[in-house]
Steps between C-alpha positions, in 0.01 A plus 500: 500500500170466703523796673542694134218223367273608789535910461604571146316372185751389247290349179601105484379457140462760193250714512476428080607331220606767363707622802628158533645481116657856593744444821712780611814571705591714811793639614447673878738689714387524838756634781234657860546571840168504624461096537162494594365767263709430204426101480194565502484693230719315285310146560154772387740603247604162329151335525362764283766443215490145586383204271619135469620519106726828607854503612630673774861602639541739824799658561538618893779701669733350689452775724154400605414400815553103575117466546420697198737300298423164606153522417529604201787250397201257618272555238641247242375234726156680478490570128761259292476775219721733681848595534637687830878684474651662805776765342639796580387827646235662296602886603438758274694634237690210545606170226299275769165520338620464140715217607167325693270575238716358233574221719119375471488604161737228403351277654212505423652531107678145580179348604334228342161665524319639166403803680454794178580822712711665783400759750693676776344546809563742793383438846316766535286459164162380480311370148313736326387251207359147603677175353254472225539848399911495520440127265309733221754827581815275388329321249393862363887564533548221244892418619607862533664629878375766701728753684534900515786699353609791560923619476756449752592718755874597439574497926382145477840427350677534858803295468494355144494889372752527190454088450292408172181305596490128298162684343334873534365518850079617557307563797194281622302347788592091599120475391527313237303255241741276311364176261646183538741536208638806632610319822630224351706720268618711754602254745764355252605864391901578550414892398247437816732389734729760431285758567383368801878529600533847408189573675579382813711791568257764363229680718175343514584276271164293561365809267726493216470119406192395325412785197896510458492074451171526313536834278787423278439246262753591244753369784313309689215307319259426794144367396241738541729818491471837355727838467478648794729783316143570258269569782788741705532681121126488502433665801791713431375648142125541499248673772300193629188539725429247765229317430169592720378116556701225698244198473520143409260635198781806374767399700717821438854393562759269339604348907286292625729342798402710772299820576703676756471877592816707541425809746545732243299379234161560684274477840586201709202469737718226729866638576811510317781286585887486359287751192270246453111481582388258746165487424216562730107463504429810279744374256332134406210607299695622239778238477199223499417639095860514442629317193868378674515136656612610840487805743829558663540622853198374719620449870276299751603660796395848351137561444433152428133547399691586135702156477155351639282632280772445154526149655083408484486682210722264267332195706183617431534534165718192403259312637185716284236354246613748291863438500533373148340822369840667524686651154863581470498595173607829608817368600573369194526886344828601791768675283678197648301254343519686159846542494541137559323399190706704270306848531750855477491685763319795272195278390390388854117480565526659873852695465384733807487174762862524500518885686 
């Protein structure tokens, strides 16, 4: 605790009203090699997300190393608002992360805390949005959840091919933002646990959980849910343009949980790893004006400039005269948000956010 008091600034008290009537919760999945390297990016990490009113819970695999591990199982001592789990392996593809993730998820569901939103966290992501700004982005939301559809791959199946799903299966990232009431609904869900089940011998099943739990609320009534079957016939039936602007003024998508870059979709100027952008120097001027609340993969040990600049950024600008200037209003027009409150899918204000 004094050696992480002495080189890491964690905020002791709120840095607002405001931010302290709004707490929030965490769920983290952390499994690294690198000892040195990695702890020291997750301690810069946490004390960037990191405020007193929040609620934390950190999954780590069991697979660690013992040094890795025991240091981070320390940090309850540190901060009494966190949680530390050491599961199973966290390999790819595998039911590992789903089961760690939801692990912390309940949790953090059972806790007596009144914390008013949940957020997955990688990692390797960094924050994109200060606390202030993610307070005003989920009050903008207004109770709704965050998370990006699309349909299921068919291969995905593996061995539960030919056995009926509890509910239709989607496609999305574990980036997720889920209200309160959601997680307390879900937590106490049979249909939930039974797809978990059937999951767990699926591929990748860590991608097939949360619009499938949260996009069917003729069977499963989650608060805060939407079709997810209207925005796949959307896309499906009429010639959307992507939208030019992705600010915090137009924000120009319905998924706000993370901006990550798939090597296909366009220039990564840091390298691509496992398909995915790790993002390098060249890359951080552009994800600073990005709408999303966190930029997902930033690596320390590769061109660390990037994760150092991201990392003064936010600091910088939390701590800003001009912090309370900030509007979310835009975020209050996602397709998401809309369909929430009763909208059809045909009279939505920004129907092109959701290409």
């Amino acid at each position: 605790c004094t050696v992480i008091e002495k080189y890491f600034t964690f905020s002791r008290e709120p840095m607002s009203i405001e931010e302290e009537k709004y707490p929030l919760a965490y769920g983290l999945v952390v499994y690294k090699t690198i000892v040195q390297f990695d702890l020291f990016k997750v301690m810069m990490q946490l004390s960037l997300f990191y405020q007193p009113q929040h609620l934390f819970c950190i999954t780590v695999d069991n697979q660690s190393p013992d040094q890795y591990k025991a240091v981070i199982q320390a940090l309850p001592e540190c901060f009494p608002n966190m949680k530390v789990f050491v599961r199973e392996p966290s390999d790819w593809g595998s039911f590992g992360i789903l089961s760690n993730v939801y692990t912390c998820f309940n949790w953090l569901a059972e806790a007596k805390h009144n914390w008013k939103y949940y957020q997955y966290l990688s990692g390797t992501d960094l924050p994109i949005r200060t606390n202030l700004e993610m307070v005003r982005i989920f009050k903008a939301m207004n109770g709704s959840i965050n998370t990006d559809v699309s349909t299921f791959e068919v291969d995905r199946y593996k061995n539960m091919e030919g056995v009926l799903p509890p509910m239709p299966i989607y496609k999305s990232s574990m980036s997720v933002v889920v209200p309160r009431e959601a997680a307390d609904f879900l937590i106490i869900s049979p249909r939930v646990q039974k797809l978990l089940k059937y999951l767990s011998k699926t591929w990748i099943p860590d991608e097939s959980f949360w619009s499938t739990v949260l996009g069917s609320p003729a069977l499963l009534p989650v608060p805060g849910s939407f079709r997810v079957r209207d925005i796949l016939w959307l896309r499906k039936n009429f010639k959307l343009r992507p939208p030019y602007e992705n600010t915090v003024d137009s924000i120009g998508t319905s998924y706000i949980g993370r901006y990550q870059v798939w090597g296909w979709q366009k220039e990564c100027f840091g390298k691509v790893k496992d398909f995915s952008c790790v993002f390098g120097v060249g890359d951080i001027e552009e994800i600073m004006t990005r709408p999303e609340l966190v930029a997902h993969k930033l690596y320390l040990e590769y061109q660390p400039a990037g994760f150092m600049c991201m990392f003064k950024s936010i600091r910088k600008r939390s701590l800003s005269p001009d912090a309370d200037k900030f509007s979310a209003k835009s975020y209050s027009e996602m397709p998401s948000v809309e369909l929430f409150k009763g909208k059809a899918i045909t009279q939505l204000t920004n129907p092109h956010w959701l290409v």
